[in-house]
C-alpha positions as CSV (number, residue, x, y, z in Angstrom):
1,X,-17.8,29.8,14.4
2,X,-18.5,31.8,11.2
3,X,-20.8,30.7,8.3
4,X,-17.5,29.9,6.0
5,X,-16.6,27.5,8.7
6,X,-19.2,25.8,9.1
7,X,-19.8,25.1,5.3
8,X,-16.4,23.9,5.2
9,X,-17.5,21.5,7.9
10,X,-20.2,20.2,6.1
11,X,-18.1,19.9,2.6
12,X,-16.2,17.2,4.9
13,X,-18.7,16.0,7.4
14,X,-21.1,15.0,4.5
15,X,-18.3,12.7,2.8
16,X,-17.2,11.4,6.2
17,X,-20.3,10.0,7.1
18,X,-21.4,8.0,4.0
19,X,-18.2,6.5,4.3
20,X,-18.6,5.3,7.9
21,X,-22.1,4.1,6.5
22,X,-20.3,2.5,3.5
23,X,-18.1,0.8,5.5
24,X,-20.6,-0.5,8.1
25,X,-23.0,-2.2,5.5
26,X,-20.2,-4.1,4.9
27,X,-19.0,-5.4,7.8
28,X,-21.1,-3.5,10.5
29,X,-17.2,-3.5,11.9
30,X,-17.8,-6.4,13.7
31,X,-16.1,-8.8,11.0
32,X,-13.7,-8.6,7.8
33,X,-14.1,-10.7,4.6
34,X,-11.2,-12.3,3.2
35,X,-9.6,-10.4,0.7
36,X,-6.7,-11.2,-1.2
37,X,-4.1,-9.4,0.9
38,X,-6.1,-9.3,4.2
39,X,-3.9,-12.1,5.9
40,X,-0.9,-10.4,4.8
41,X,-1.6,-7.3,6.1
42,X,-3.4,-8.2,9.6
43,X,-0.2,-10.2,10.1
44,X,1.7,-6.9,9.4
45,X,-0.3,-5.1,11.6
46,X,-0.7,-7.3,14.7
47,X,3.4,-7.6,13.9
48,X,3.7,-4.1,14.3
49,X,1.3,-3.5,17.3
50,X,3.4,-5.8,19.0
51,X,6.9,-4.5,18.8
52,X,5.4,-1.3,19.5
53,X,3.5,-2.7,22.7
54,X,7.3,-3.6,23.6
55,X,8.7,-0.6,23.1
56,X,10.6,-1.5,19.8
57,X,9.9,1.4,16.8
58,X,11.8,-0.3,14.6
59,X,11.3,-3.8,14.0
60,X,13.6,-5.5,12.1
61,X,12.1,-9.3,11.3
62,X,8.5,-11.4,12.0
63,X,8.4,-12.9,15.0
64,X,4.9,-12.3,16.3
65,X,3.4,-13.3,12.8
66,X,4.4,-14.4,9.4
67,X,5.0,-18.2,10.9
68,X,7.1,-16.2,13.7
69,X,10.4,-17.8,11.9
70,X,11.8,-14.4,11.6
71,X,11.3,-13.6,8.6
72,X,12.7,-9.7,6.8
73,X,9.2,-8.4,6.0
74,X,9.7,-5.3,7.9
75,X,12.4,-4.4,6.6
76,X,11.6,-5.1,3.1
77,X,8.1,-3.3,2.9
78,X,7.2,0.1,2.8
79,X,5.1,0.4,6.4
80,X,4.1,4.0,7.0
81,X,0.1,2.7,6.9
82,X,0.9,-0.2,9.3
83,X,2.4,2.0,11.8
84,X,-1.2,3.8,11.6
85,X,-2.9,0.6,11.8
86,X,-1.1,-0.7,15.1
87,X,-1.4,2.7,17.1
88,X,-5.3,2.3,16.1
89,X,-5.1,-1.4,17.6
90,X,-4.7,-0.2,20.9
91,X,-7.7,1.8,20.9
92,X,-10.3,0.0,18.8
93,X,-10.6,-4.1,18.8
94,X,-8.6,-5.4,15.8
95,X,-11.4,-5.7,13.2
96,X,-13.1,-2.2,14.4
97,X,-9.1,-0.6,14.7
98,X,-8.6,-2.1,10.2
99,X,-12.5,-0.4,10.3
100,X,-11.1,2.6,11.2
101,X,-7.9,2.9,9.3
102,X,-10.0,1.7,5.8
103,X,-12.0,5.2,6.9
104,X,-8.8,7.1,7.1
105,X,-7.5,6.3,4.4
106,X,-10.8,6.7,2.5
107,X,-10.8,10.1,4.3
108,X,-7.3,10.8,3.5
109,X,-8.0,10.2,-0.8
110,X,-10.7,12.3,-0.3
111,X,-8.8,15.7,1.3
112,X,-6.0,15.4,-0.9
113,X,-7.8,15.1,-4.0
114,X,-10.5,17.9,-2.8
115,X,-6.9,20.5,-1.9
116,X,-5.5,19.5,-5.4
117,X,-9.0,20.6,-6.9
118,X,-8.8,23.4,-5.5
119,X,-5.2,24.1,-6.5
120,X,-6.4,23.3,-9.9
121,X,-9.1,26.2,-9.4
122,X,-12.0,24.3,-8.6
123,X,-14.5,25.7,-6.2
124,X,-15.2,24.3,-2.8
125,X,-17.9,22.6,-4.3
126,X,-16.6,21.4,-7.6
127,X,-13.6,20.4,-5.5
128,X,-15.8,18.5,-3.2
129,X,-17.9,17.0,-5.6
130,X,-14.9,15.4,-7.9
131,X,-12.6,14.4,-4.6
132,X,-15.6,12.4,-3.7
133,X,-16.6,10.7,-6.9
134,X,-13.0,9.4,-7.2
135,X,-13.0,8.6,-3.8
136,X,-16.3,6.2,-4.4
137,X,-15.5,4.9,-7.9
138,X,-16.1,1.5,-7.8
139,X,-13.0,-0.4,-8.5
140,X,-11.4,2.1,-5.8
141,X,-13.9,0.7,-3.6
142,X,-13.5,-2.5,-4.5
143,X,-9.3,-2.6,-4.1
144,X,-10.2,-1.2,0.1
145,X,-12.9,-3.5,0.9
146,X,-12.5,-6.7,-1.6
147,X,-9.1,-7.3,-2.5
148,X,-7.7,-5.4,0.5
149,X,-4.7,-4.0,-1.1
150,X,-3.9,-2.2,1.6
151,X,-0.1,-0.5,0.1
152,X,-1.8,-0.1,-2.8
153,X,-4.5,2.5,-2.1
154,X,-2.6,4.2,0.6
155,X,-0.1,5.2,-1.9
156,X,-3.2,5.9,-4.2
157,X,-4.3,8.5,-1.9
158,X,-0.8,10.8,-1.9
159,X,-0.7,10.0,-6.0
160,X,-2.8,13.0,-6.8
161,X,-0.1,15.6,-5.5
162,X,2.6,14.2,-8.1
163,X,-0.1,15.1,-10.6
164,X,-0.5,18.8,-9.3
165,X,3.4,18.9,-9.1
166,X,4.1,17.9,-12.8
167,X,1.4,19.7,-14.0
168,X,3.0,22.9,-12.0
169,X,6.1,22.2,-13.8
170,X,4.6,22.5,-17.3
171,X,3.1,25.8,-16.3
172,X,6.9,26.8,-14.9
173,X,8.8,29.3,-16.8
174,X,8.6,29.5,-20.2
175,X,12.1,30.4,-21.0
176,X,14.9,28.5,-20.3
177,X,16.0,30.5,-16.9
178,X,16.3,27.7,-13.8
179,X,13.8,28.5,-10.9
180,X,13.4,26.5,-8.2
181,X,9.8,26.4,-7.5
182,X,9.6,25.3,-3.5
183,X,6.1,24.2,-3.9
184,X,6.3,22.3,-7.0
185,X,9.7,20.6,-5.2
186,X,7.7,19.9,-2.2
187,X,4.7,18.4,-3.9
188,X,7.0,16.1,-5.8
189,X,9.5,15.0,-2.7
190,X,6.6,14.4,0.0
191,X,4.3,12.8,-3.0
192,X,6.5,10.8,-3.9
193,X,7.8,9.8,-0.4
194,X,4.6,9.0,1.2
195,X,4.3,6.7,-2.1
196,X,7.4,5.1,-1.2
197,X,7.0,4.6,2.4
198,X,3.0,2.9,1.5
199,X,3.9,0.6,-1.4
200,X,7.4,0.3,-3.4
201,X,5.5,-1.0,-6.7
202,X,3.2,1.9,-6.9
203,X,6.4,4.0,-6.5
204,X,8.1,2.6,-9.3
205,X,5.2,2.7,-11.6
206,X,4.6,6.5,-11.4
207,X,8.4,6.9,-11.3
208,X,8.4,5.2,-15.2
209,X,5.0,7.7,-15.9
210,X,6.7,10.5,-14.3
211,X,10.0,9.4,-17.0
212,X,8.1,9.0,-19.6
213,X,6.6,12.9,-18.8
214,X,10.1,14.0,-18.4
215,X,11.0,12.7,-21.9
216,X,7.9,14.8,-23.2
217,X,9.0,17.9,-21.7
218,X,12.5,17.8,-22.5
219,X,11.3,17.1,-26.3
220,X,8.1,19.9,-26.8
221,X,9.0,22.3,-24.0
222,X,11.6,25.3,-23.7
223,X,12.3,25.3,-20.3
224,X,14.3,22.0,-20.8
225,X,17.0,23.1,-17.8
226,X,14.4,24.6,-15.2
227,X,12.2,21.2,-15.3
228,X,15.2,19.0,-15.2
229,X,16.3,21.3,-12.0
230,X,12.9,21.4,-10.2
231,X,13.0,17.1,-11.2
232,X,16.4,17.1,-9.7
233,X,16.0,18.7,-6.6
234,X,12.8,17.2,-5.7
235,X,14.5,13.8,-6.2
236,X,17.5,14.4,-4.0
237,X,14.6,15.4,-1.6
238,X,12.7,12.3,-2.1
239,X,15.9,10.2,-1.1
240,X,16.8,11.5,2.1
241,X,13.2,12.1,3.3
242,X,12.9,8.1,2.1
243,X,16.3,7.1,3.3
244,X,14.2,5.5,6.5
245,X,12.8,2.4,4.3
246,X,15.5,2.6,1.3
247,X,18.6,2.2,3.2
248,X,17.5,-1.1,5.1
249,X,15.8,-2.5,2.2
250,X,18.8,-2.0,-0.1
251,X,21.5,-3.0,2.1
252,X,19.7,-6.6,2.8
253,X,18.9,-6.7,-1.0
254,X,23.1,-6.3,-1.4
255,X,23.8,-8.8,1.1
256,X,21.3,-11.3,0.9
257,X,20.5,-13.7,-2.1
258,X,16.3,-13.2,-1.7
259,X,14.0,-15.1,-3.4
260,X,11.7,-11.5,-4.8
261,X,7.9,-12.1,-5.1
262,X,6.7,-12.9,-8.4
263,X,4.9,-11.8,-10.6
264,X,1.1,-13.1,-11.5
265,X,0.8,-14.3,-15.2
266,X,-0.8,-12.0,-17.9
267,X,-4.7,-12.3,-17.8
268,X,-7.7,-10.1,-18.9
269,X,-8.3,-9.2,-15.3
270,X,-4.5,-7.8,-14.8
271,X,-4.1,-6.1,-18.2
272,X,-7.8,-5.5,-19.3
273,X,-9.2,-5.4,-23.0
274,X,-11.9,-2.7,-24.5
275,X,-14.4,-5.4,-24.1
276,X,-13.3,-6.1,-20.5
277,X,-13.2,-2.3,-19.7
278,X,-17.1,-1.7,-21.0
279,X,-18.1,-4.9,-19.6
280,X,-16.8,-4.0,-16.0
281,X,-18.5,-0.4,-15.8
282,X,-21.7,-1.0,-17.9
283,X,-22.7,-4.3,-16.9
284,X,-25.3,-5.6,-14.1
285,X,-24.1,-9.0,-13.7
286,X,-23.3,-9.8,-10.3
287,X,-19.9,-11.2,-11.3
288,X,-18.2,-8.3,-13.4
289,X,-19.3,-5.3,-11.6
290,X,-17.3,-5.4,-8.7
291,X,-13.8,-5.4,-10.2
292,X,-10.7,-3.8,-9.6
293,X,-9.3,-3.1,-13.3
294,X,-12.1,-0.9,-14.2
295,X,-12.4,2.8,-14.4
296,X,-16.0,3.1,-13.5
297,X,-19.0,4.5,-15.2
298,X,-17.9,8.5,-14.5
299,X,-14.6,8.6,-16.4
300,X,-16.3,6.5,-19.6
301,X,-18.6,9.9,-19.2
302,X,-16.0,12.1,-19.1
303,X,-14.2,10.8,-21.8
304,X,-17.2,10.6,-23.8
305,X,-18.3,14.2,-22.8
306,X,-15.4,15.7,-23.6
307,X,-14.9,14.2,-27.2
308,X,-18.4,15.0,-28.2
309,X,-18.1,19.1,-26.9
310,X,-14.4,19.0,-27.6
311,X,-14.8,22.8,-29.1
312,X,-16.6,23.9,-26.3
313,X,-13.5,22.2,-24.1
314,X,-10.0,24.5,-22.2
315,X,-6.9,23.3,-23.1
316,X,-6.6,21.5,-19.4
317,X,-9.4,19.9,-19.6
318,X,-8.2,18.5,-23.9
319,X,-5.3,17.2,-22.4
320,X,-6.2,15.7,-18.8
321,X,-8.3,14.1,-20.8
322,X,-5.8,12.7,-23.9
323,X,-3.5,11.9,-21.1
324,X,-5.8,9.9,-18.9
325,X,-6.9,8.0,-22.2
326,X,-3.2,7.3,-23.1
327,X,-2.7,6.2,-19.2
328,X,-6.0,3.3,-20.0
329,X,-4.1,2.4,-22.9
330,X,-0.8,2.0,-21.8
331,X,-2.7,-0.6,-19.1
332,X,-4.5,-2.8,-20.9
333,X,-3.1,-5.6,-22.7
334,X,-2.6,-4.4,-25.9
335,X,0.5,-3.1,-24.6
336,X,1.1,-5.7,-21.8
337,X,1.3,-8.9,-23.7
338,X,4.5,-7.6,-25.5
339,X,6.3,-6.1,-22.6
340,X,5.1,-8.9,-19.7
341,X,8.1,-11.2,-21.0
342,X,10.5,-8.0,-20.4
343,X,12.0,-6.8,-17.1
344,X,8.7,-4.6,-16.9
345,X,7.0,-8.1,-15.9
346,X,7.5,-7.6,-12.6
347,X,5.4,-4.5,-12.5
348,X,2.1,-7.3,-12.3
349,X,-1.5,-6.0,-13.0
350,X,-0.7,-3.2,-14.9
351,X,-3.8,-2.0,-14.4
352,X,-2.7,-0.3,-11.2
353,X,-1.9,2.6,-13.2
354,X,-5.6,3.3,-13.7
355,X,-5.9,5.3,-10.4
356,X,-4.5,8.3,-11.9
357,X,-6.1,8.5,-15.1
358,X,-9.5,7.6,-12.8
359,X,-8.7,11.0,-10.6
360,X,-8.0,13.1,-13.9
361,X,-11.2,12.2,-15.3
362,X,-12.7,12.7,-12.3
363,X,-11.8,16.2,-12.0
364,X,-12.4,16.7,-16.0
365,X,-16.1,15.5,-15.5
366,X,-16.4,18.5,-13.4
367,X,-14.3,20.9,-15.9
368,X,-16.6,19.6,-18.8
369,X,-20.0,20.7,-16.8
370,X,-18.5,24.2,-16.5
371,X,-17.4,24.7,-19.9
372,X,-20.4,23.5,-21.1
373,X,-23.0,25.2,-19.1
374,X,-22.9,29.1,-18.1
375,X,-26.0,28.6,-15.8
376,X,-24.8,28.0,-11.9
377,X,-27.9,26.2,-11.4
378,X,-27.6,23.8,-14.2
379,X,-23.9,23.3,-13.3
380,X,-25.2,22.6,-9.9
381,X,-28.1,19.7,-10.9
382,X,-25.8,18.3,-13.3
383,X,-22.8,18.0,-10.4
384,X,-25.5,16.5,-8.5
385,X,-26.7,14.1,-11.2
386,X,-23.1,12.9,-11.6
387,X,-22.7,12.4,-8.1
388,X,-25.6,10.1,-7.6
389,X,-25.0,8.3,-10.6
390,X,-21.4,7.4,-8.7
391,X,-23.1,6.6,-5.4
392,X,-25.9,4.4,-7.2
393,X,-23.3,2.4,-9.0
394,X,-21.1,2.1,-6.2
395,X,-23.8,0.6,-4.0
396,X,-25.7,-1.4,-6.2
397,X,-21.8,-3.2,-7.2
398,X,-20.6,-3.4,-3.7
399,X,-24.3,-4.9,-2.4
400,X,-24.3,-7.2,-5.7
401,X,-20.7,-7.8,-6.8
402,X,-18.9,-8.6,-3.6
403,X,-21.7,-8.5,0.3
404,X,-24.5,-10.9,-0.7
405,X,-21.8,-13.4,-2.9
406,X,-19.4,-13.5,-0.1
407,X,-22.5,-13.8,2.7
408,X,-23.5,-16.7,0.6
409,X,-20.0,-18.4,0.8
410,X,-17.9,-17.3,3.7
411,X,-17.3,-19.0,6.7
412,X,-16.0,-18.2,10.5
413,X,-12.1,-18.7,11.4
414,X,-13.1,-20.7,13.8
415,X,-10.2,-23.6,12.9
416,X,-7.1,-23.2,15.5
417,X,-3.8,-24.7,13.5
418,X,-1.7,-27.0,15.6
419,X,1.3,-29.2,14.9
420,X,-0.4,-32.2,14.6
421,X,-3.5,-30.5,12.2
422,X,-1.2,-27.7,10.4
423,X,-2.8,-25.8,7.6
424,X,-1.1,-26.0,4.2
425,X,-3.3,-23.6,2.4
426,X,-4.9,-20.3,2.7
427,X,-8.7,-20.4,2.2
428,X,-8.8,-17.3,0.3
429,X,-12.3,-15.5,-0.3
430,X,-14.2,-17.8,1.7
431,X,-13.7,-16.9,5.5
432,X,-14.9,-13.8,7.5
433,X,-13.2,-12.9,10.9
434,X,-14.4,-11.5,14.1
435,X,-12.3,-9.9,17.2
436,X,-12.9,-12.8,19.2
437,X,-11.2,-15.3,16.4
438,X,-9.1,-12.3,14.6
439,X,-5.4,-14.0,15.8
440,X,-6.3,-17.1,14.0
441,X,-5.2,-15.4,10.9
442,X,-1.6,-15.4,12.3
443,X,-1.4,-18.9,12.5
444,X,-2.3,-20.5,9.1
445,X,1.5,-22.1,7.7
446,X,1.2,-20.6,3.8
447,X,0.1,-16.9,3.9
448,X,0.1,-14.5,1.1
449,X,3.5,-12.6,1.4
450,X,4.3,-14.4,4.3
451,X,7.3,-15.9,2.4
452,X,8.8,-12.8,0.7
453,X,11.9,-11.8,0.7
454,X,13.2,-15.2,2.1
455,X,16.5,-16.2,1.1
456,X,17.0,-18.4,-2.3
457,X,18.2,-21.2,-0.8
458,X,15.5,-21.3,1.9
459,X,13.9,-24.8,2.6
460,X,10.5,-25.5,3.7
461,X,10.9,-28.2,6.3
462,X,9.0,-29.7,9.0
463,X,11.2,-28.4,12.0
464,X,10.2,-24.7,11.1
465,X,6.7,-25.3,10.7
466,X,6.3,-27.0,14.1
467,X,8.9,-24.6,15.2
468,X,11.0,-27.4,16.5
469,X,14.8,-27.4,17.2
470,X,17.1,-30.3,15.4
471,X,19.9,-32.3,17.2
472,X,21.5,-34.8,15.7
473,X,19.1,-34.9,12.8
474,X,16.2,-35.3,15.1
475,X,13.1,-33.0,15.9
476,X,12.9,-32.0,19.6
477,X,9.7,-30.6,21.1
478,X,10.2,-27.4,22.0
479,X,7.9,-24.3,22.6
480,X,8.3,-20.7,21.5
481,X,7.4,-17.2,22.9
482,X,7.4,-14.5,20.5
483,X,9.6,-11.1,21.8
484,X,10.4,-8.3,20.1
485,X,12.8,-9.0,16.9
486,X,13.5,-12.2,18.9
487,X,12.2,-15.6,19.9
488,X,12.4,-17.7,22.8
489,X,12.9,-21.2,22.8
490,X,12.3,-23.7,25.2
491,X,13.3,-27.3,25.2
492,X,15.9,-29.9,27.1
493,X,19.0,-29.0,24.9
494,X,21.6,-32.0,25.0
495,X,25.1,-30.9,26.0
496,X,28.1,-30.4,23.2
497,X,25.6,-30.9,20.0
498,X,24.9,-29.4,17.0
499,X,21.6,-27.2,17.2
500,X,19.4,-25.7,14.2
501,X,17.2,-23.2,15.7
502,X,13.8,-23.0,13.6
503,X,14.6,-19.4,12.8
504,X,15.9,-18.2,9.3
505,X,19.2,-16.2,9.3
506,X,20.3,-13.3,7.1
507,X,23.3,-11.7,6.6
508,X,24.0,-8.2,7.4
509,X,22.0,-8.9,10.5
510,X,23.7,-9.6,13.8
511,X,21.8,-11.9,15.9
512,X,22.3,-12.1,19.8
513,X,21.8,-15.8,21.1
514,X,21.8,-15.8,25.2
515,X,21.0,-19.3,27.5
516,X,19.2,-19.1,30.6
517,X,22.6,-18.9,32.2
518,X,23.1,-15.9,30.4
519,X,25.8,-17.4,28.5
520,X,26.2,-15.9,24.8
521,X,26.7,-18.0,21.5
522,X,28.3,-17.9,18.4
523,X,26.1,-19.0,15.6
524,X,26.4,-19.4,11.9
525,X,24.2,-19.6,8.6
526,X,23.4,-23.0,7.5
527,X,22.8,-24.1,3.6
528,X,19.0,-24.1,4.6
529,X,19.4,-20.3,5.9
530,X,18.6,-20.9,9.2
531,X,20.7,-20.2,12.4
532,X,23.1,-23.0,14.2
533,X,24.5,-23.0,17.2
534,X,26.8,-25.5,19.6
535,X,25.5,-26.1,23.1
536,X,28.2,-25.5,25.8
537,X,29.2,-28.6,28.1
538,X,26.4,-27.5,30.5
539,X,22.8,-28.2,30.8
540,X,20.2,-25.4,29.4
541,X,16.3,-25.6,28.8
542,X,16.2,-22.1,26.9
543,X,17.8,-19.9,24.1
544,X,17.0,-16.4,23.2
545,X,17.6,-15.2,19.8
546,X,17.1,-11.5,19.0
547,X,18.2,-9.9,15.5
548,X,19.7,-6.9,16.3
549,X,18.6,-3.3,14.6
550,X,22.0,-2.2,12.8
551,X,23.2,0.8,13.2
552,X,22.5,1.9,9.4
553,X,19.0,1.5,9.9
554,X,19.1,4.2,12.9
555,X,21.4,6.3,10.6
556,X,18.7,6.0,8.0
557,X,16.3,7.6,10.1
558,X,18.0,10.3,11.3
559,X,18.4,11.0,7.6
560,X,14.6,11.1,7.1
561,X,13.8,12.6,10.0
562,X,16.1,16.2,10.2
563,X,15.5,15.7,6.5
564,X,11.5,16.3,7.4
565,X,12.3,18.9,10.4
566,X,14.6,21.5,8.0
567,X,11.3,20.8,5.3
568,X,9.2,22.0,7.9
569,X,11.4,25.0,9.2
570,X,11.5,25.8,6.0
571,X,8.2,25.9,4.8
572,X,7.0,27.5,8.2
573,X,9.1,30.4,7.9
574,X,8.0,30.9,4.1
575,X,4.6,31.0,5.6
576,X,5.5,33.4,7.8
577,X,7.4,35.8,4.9
């Protein structure tokens, strides 16, 4: 192994391991805090893990989590980082296995935005050194291991090479000649795919920045008809290597009246002020320094540095730098508490969008060193400096802003729900799990996003929660056994009756219903959207109901996929030229 390789190694080695010690002063990977989307999630995961365990790829509805009353949650959200998580459950125990996939995705932020560094001419180092302090800033940290937005930074992570593509395609041709440019198309179609297939609302959010830069190049630039062509392209691309989640989740968004999740109201913690913004990076107070709608103490230096040397500054590092302040702006509620009564209120906490302007300043921090200071050695303390400040921060917020106030008030999952002691609430922020109690998470009745996508007319009844069947208007004990994209019930069915299953019912989906006799029903949609069926003039004790994949959801991925395999023939034989 030459000396190149091993440095390259250590430029990865060395960020690898503080995460894995980042990670295990928080939970030593024996338990998980509650976050705000950590039920969801786990349920998503353990849902996943479980059709896969069954041989199913595709599942279609919940029936091993979300209240297992077959919900669409699948099929309505995005769930490339889920299928990671459930292939890591059957290696690791399921806290160490969400361990593990926090550190790949951590690990995965961290590569992209050190290759895009790069691409941006950055040295290894430099490269290194700004991948990692966006990687660490603390209101990225805080969205993994606090809030648990798990969509959310997963499609953070592949955000960074939409930046390098747009930027390419202001450097494109300065004449008004159309050339495709492969890489910029393929940095825009798989950016913006992995975006997609991670979290929808992250997609749409850079899809109205990404309009809003179109806009400015069609105005100020020359090469109005090459952008618009590289834009197009990369678009169609986008689509068919996407096809695999838009298709389903369209078609049941055309055929189904669904109730869409909603959005939070407009505070100063979704749509921050100035005085919200300083307050979050600068102060020391345990409750504001661990916050999500921040962008951390290294980008108010960048911005800062920049201004004050602004002569001294290359025009990439001048406009990252307007742009990313234009990006805060556009995030905080000076702009938000006009448009959150408009159709833009569904985009909720706005300040999402600070993850890009956080990774532009991030690599401008670097660019400002450099064009400051001549001197390789004072380039290299100061890149130091910066990255201990971040590290510093980072830990002393995490340690004081989220691990000793949620030790103080967190409690085990220790509480099993039943029928006759159901849980009507979800005790948000003050539980922690462990392997041994990790499935009592799946249980708990009212779940963040466990309800999503259900249809409008849906009704929250007793019979569903104790996952009972109704004949004759009355509540039979029965028991259920989760399958794939199915459930089984067991009970003494009466003969010739009415029978609402405790499973909701969609249309576009074709559900199979088979007795023990092997004896198939016809079933139909009831005003409370779930399923009915008639018992036959012959005694039965159990009924199978699976949802059946439909055939546009296979044709859907056979789009994405020989979609991804001509991509890849493609750009192997380029490499090859």
């Amino acid at each position: 192994m030459g000396i190149n390789a091993i440095k390259k190694g250590i430029y990865y080695l060395i960020p690898a391991l503080f995460f894995v010690m980042l990670l295990a002063y928080v939970g030593r990977f024996g338990f998980l805090y509650s976050g705000a989307d950590l039920q969801f999630h786990a349920n998503r995961i353990f849902e996943y893990y479980n059709h896969l365990k069954s041989g199913n790829l595709i599942p279609v509805i919940s029936t091993f989590s979300s209240n297992q009353i077959g919900s669409l949650v699948p099929t309505m959200y995005p769930s490339l980082p889920i299928y990671i998580g459930a292939i890591l459950q059957f290696i690791f125990p399921p806290v160490t296995s969400l361990y593990v996939l926090m550190w790949a995705q951590l690990m995965v932020q961290f590569s992209i935005a050190k290759w895009v560094g790069k691409e941006l001419s950055l040295s290894v180092l430099e490269s290194t050194i700004a991948a990692f302090i966006y990687t660490i800033t603390t209101p990225l940290i805080s969205q993994s291991v606090q809030q648990w937005l798990f969509g959310e930074v997963w499609a953070m992570s592949f955000m960074p090479l939409v930046v390098l593509g747009l930027i390419r395609l202001v450097k494109s041709t300065t004449d008004n000649i159309v050339k495709l440019d492969r890489k910029t198309i393929l940095l825009l179609a798989i950016g913006f795919t992995l975006i997609i297939l991670s979290h929808m609302l992250s997609f749409v959010i850079i899809t109205v920045y990404t309009a809003i830069f179109t806009g400015f190049l069609l105005i100020f630039k020359k090469n109005k008809l090459n952008s618009l062509a590289n834009l197009s392209v990369s678009a169609i691309v986008t689509i068919l290597l996407s096809m695999v989640f838009l298709m389903p989740f369209i078609i049941a968004m055309l055929r189904n009246d669904l109730a869409t999740p909603g959005a939070t109201t407009l505070t100063i913690w979704s749509a921050p002020d100035i005085q919200e913004l300083f307050k979050t990076a600068f102060s020391f107070k345990s409750d504001v320094i661990f916050k999500t709608n921040s962008i951390g103490i290294v980008a108010f230096i960048s911005i800062f540095g920049v201004l004050f040397t602004w002569w001294k500054q290359d025009r990439f590092t001048k406009y990252a730098t307007i742009v990313s302040m234009l990006i805060i702006f556009s995030g905080m509620s000076y702009i938000w508490q006009y448009l959150y009564t408009t159709p833009l209120g569904v985009i909720q906490f706005p300040h999402r969008v600070f993850i890009i302007a956080i990774f532009l300043l991030s690599l401008t921090s670097i660019f400002m060193i450099r064009n400051i200071f001549q001197s390789i050695k004072v380039q290299r303390i100061l890149y130091v400096g910066l990255t201990i400040i971040s590290v510093v921060v980072t830990l002393f917020s995490l340690k004081f802003g989220f691990v000793d106030r949620v030790n103080a008030l967190s409690v085990r999952t220790d509480y099993k729900p039943t029928s006759k002691k159901p849980v009507s609430y979800t005790p948000i922020a003050n539980f922690k799990i462990k392997n041994d109690d990790f499935k009592n998470i799946m249980g708990y009745w009212i779940t963040y996003g466990a309800f999503d996508y259900m249809p409008a007319n849906f009704q929250f009844n007793k019979a569903l929660q104790e996952k009972k069947i109704i004949q004759n208007g009355q509540l039979i004990s029965t028991s259920t056994k989760s399958i794939s994209n199915g459930l089984i019930y067991q009970s003494k069915f009466k003969k010739q009756v009415q029978t609402i299953l405790p499973m909701v019912g969609y249309q576009g989906l074709n559900y199979e219903i088979v007795d023990n006799h092997h004896q198939h029903y016809d079933y139909k949609i009831n005003k409370d959207k779930q399923l009915v069926i008639k018992t036959r003039n012959v005694a039965i004790n159990k009924v199978t109901v699976r949802a059946i994949t439909p055939i546009t959801t296979y044709i859907a991925w056979i789009i994405s996929m020989v979609t991804f395999l001509l991509l890849l023939v493609s750009v192997l034989r380029n490499k090859n030229k």
